[in-house]
mmCIF file as gemmi writes it, N, C-alpha and C atoms, coordinates in Angstrom:
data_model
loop_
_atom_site.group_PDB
_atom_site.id
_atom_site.type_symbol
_atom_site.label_atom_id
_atom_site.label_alt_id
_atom_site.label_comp_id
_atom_site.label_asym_id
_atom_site.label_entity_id
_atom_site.label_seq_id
_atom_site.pdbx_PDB_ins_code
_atom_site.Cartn_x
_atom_site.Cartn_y
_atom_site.Cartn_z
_atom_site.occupancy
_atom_site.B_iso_or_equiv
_atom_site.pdbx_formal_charge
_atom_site.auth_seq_id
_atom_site.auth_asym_id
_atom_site.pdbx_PDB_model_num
ATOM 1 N N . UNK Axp A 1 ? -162.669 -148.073 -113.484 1 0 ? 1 A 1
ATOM 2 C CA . UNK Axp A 1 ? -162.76 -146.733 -114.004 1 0 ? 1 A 1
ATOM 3 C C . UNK Axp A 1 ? -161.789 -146.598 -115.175 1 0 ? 1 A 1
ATOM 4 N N . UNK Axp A 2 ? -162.341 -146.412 -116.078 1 0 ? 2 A 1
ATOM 5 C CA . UNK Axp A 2 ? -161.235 -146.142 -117.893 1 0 ? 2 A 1
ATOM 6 C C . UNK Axp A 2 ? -160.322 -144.229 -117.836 1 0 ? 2 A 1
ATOM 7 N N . UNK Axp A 3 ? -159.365 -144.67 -117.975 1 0 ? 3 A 1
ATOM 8 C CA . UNK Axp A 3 ? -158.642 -143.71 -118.274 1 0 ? 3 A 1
ATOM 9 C C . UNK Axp A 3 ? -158.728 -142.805 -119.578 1 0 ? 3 A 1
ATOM 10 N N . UNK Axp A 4 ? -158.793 -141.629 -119.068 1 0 ? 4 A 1
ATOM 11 C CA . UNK Axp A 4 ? -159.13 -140.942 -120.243 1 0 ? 4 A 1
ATOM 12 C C . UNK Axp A 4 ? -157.737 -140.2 -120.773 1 0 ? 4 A 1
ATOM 13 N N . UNK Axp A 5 ? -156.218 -140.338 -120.335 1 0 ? 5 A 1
ATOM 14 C CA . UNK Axp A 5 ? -155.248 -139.729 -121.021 1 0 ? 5 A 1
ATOM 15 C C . UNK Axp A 5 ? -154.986 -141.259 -121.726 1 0 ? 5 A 1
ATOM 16 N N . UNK Axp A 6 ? -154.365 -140.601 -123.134 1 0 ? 6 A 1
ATOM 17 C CA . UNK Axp A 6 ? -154.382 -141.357 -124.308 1 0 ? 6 A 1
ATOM 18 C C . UNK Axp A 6 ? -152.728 -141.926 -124.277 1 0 ? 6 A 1
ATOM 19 N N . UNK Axp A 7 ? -152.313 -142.768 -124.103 1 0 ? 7 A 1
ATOM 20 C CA . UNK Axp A 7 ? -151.024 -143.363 -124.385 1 0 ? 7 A 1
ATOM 21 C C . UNK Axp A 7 ? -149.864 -143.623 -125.829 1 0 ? 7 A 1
ATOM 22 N N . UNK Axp A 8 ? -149.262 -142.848 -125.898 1 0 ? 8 A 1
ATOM 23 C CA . UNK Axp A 8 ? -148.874 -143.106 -127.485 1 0 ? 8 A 1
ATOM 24 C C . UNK Axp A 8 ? -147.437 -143.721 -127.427 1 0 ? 8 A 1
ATOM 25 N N . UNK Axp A 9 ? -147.102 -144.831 -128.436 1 0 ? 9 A 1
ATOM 26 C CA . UNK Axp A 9 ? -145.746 -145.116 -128.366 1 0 ? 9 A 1
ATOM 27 C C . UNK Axp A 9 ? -144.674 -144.206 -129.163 1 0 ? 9 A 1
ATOM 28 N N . UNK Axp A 10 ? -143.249 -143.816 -128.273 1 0 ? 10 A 1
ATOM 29 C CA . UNK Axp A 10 ? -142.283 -142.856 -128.487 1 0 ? 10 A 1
ATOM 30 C C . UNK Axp A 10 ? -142.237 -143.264 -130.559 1 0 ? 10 A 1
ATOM 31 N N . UNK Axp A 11 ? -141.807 -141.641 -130.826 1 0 ? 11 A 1
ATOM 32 C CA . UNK Axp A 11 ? -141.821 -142.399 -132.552 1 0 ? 11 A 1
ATOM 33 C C . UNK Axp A 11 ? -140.283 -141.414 -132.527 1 0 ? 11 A 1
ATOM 34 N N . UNK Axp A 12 ? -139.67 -141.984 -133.685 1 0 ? 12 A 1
ATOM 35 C CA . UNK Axp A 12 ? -138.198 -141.489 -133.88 1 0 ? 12 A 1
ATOM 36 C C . UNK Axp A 12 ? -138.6 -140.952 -135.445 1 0 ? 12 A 1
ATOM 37 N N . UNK Axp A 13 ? -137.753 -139.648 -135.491 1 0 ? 13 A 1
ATOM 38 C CA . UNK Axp A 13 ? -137.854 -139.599 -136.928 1 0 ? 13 A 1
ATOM 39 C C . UNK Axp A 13 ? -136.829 -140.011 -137.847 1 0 ? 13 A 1
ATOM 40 N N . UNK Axp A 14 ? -137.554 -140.72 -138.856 1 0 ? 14 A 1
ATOM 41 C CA . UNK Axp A 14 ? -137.023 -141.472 -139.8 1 0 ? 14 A 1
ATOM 42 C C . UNK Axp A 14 ? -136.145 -140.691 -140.819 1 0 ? 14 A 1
ATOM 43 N N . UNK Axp A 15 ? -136.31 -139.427 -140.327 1 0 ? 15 A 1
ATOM 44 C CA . UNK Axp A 15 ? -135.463 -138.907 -142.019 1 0 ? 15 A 1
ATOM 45 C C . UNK Axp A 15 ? -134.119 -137.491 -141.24 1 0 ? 15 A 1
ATOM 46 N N . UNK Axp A 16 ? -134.388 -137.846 -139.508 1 0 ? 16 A 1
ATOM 47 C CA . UNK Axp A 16 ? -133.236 -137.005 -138.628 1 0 ? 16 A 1
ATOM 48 C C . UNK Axp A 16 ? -131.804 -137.174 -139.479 1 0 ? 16 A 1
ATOM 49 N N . UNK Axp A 17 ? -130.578 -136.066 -139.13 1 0 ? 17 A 1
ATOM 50 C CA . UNK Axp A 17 ? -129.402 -136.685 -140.044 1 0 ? 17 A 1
ATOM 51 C C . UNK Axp A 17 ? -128.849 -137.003 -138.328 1 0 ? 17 A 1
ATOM 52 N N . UNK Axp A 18 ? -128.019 -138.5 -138.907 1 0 ? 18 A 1
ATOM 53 C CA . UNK Axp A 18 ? -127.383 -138.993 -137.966 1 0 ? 18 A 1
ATOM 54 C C . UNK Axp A 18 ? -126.142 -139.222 -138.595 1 0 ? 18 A 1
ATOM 55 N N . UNK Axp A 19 ? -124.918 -138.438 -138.168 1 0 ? 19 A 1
ATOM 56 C CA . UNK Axp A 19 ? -123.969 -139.544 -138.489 1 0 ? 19 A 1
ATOM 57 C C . UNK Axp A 19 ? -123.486 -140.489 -138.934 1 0 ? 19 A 1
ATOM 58 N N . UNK Axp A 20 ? -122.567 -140.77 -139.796 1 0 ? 20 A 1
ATOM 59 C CA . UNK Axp A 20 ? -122.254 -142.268 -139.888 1 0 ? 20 A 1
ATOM 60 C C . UNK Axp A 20 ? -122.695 -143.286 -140.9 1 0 ? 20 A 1
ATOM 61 N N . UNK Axp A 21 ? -122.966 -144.356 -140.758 1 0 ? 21 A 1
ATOM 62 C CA . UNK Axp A 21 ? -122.928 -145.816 -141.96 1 0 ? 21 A 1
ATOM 63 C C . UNK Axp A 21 ? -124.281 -145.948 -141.103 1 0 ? 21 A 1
ATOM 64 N N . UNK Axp A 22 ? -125.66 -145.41 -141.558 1 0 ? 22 A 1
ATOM 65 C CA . UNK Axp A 22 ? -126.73 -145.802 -140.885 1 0 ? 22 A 1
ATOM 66 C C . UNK Axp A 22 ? -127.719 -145.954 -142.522 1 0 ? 22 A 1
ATOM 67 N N . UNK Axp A 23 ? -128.442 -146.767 -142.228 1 0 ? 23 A 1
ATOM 68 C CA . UNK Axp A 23 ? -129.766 -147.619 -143.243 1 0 ? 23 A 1
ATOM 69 C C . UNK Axp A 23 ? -129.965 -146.083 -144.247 1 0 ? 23 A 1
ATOM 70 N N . UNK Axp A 24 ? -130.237 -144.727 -143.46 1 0 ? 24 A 1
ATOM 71 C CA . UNK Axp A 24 ? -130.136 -143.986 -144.57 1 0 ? 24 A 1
ATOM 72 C C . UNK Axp A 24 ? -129.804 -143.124 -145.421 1 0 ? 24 A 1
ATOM 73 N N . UNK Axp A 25 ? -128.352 -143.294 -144.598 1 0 ? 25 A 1
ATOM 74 C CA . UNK Axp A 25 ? -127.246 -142.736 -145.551 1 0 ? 25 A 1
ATOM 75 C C . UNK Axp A 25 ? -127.106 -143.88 -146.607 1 0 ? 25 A 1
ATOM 76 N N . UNK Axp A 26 ? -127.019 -144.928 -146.039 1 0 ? 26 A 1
ATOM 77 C CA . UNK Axp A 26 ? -126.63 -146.018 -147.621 1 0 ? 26 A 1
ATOM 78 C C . UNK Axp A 26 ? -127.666 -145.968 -148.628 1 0 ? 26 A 1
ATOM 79 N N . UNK Axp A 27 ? -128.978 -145.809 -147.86 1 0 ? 27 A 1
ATOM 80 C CA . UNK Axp A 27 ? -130.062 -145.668 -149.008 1 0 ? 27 A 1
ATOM 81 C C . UNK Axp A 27 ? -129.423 -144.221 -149.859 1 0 ? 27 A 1
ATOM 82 N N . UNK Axp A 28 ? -129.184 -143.441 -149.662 1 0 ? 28 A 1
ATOM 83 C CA . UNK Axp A 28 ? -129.077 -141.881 -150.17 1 0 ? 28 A 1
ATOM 84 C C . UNK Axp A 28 ? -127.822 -142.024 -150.986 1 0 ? 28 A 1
ATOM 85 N N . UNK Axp A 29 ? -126.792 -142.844 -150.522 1 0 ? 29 A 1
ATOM 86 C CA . UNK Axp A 29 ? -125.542 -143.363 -151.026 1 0 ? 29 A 1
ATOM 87 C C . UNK Axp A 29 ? -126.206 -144.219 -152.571 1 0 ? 29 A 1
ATOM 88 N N . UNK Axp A 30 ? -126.615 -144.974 -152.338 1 0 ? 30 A 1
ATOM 89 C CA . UNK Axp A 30 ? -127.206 -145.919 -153.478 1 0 ? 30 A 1
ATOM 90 C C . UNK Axp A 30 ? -128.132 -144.903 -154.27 1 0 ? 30 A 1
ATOM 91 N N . UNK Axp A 31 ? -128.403 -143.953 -154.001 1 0 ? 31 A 1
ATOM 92 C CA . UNK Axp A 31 ? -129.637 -143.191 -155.011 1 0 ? 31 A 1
ATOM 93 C C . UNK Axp A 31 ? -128.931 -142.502 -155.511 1 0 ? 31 A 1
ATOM 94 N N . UNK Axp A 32 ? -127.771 -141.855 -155.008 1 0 ? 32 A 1
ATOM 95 C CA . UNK Axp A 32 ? -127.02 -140.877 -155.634 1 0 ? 32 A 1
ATOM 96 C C . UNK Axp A 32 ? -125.833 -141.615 -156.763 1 0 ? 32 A 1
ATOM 97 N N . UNK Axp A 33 ? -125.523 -142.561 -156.414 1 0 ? 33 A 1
ATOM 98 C CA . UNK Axp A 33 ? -124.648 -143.62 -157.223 1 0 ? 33 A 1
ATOM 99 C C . UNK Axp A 33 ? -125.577 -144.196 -158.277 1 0 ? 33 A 1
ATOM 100 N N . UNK Axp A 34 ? -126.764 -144.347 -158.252 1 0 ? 34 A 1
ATOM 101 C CA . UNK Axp A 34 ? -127.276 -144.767 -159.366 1 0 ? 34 A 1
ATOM 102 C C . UNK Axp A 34 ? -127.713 -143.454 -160.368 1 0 ? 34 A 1
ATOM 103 N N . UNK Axp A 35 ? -127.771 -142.185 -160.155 1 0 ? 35 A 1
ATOM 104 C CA . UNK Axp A 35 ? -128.388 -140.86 -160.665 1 0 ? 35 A 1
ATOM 105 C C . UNK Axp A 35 ? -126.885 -140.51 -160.942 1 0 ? 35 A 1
ATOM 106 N N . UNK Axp A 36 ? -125.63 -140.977 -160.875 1 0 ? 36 A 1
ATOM 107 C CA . UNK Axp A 36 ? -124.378 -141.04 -161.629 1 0 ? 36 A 1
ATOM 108 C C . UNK Axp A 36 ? -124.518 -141.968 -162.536 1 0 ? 36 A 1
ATOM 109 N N . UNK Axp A 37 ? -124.29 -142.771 -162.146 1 0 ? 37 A 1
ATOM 110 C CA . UNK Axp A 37 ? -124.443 -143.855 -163.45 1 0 ? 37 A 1
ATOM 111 C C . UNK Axp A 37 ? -125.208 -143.83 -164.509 1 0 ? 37 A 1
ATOM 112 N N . UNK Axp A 38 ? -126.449 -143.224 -164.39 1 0 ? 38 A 1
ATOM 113 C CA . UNK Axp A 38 ? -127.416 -142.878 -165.391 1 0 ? 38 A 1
ATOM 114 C C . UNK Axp A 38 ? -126.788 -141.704 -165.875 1 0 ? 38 A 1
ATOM 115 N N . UNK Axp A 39 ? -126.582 -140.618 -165.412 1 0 ? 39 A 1
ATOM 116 C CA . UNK Axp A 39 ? -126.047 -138.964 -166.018 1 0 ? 39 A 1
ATOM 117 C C . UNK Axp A 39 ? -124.919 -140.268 -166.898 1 0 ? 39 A 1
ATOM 118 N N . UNK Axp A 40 ? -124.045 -140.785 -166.525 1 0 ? 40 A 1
ATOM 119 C CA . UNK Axp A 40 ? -122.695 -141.12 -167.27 1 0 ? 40 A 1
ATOM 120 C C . UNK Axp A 40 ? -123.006 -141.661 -168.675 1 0 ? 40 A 1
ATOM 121 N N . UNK Axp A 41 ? -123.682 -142.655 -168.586 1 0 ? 41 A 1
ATOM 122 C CA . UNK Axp A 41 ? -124.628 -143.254 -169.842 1 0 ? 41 A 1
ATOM 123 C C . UNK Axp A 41 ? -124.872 -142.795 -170.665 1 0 ? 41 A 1
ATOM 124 N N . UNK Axp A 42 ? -126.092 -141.673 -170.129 1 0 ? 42 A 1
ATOM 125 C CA . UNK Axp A 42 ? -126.411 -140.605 -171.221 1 0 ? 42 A 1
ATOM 126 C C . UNK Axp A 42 ? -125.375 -139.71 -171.509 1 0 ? 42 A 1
ATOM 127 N N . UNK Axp A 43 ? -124.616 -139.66 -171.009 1 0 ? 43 A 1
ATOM 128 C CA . UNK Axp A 43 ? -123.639 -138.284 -171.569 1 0 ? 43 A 1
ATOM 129 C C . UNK Axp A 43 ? -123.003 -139.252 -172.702 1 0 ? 43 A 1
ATOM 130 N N . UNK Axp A 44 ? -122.353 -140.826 -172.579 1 0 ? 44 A 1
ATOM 131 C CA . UNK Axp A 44 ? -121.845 -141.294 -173.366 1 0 ? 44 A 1
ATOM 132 C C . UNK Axp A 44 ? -123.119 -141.71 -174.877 1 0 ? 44 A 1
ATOM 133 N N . UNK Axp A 45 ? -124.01 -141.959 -174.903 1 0 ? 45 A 1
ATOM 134 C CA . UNK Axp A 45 ? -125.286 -141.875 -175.441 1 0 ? 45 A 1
ATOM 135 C C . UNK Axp A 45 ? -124.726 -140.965 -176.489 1 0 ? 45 A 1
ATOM 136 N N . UNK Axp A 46 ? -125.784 -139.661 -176.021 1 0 ? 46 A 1
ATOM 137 C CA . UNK Axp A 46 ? -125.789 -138.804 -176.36 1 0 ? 46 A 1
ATOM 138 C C . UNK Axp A 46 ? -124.672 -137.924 -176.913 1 0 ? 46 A 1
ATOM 139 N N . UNK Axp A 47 ? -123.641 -138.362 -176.435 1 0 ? 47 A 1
ATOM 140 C CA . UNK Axp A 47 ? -122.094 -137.213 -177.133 1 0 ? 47 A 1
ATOM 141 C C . UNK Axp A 47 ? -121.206 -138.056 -178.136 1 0 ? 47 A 1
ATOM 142 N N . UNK Axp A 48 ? -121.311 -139.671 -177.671 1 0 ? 48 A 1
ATOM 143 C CA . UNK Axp A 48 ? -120.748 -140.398 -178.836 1 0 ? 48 A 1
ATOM 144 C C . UNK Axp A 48 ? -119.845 -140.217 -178.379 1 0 ? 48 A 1
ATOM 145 N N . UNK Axp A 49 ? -119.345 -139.988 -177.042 1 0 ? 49 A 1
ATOM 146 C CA . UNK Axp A 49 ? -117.65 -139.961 -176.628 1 0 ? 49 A 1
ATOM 147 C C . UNK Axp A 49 ? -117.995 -140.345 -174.874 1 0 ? 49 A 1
ATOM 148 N N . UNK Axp A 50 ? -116.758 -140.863 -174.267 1 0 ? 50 A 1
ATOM 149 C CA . UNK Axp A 50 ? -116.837 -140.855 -173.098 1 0 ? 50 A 1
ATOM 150 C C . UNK Axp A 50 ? -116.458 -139.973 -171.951 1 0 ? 50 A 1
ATOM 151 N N . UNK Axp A 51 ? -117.067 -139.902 -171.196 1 0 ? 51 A 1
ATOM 152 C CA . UNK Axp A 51 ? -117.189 -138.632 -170.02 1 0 ? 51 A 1
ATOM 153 C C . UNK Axp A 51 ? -115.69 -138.091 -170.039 1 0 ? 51 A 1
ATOM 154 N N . UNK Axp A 52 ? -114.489 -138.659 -170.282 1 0 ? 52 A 1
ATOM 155 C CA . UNK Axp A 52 ? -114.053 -137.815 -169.692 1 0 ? 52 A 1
ATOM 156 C C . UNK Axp A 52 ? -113.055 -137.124 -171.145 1 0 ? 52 A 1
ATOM 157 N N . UNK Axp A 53 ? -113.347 -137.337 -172.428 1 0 ? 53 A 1
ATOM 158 C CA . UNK Axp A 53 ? -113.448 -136.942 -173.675 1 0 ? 53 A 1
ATOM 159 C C . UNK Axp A 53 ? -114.569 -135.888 -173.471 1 0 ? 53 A 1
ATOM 160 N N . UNK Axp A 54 ? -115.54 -136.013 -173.031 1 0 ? 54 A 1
ATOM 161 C CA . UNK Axp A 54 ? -116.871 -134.57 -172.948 1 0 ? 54 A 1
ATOM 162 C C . UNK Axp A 54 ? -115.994 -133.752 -172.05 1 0 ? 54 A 1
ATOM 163 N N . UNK Axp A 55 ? -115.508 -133.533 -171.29 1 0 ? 55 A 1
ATOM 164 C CA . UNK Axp A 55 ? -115.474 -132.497 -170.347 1 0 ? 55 A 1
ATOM 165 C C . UNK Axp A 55 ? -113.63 -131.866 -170.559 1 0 ? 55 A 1
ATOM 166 N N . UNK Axp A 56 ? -113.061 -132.965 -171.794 1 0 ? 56 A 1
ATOM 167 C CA . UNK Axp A 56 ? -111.694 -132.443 -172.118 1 0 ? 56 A 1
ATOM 168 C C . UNK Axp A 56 ? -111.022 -132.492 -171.272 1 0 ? 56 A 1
ATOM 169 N N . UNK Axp A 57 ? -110.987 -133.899 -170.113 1 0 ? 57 A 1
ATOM 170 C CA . UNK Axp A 57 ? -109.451 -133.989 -169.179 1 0 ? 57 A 1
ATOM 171 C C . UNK Axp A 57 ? -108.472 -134.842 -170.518 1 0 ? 57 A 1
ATOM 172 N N . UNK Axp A 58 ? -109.008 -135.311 -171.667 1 0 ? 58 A 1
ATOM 173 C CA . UNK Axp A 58 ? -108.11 -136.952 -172.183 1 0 ? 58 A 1
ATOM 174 C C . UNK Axp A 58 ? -107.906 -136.006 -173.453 1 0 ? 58 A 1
C-alpha cells in the first residue's frame, strides 16, 4: 500500500543572521571590502587627489 503523506528533507535558511565568522558573513565581508576599494579608486580617479586629501583630514 503507497503512502500518500509526502516526505520533505528539513531545509535551513541560507540567508538567517547567525553570529560570528560563518561562510556568510565573510561573503558580505568580501563584498563590502571590495565596494570600498572601488568607491576609493574612483574618488582618487576622479578628484586627482587621495581620499584622505578629498575629505580634508591631511
Amino acid at each position: 500500500m503507497a503512502s500518500s503523506i509526502k516526505v520533505t528533507a528539513p531545509t535551513t535558511d541560507r540567508n538567517a543572521w547567525v553570529w560570528g565568522f560563518t561562510p556568510q558573513a565573510e561573503v558580505w565581508n568580501g563584498r563590502l571590502a571590495m565596494l570600498g576599494f572601488v568607491s576609493v579608486v574612483l574618488i582618487e580617479v576622479f578628484s586627482s587627489q587621495g581620499v584622505l586629501h578629498f575629505w580634508g583630514l591631511l
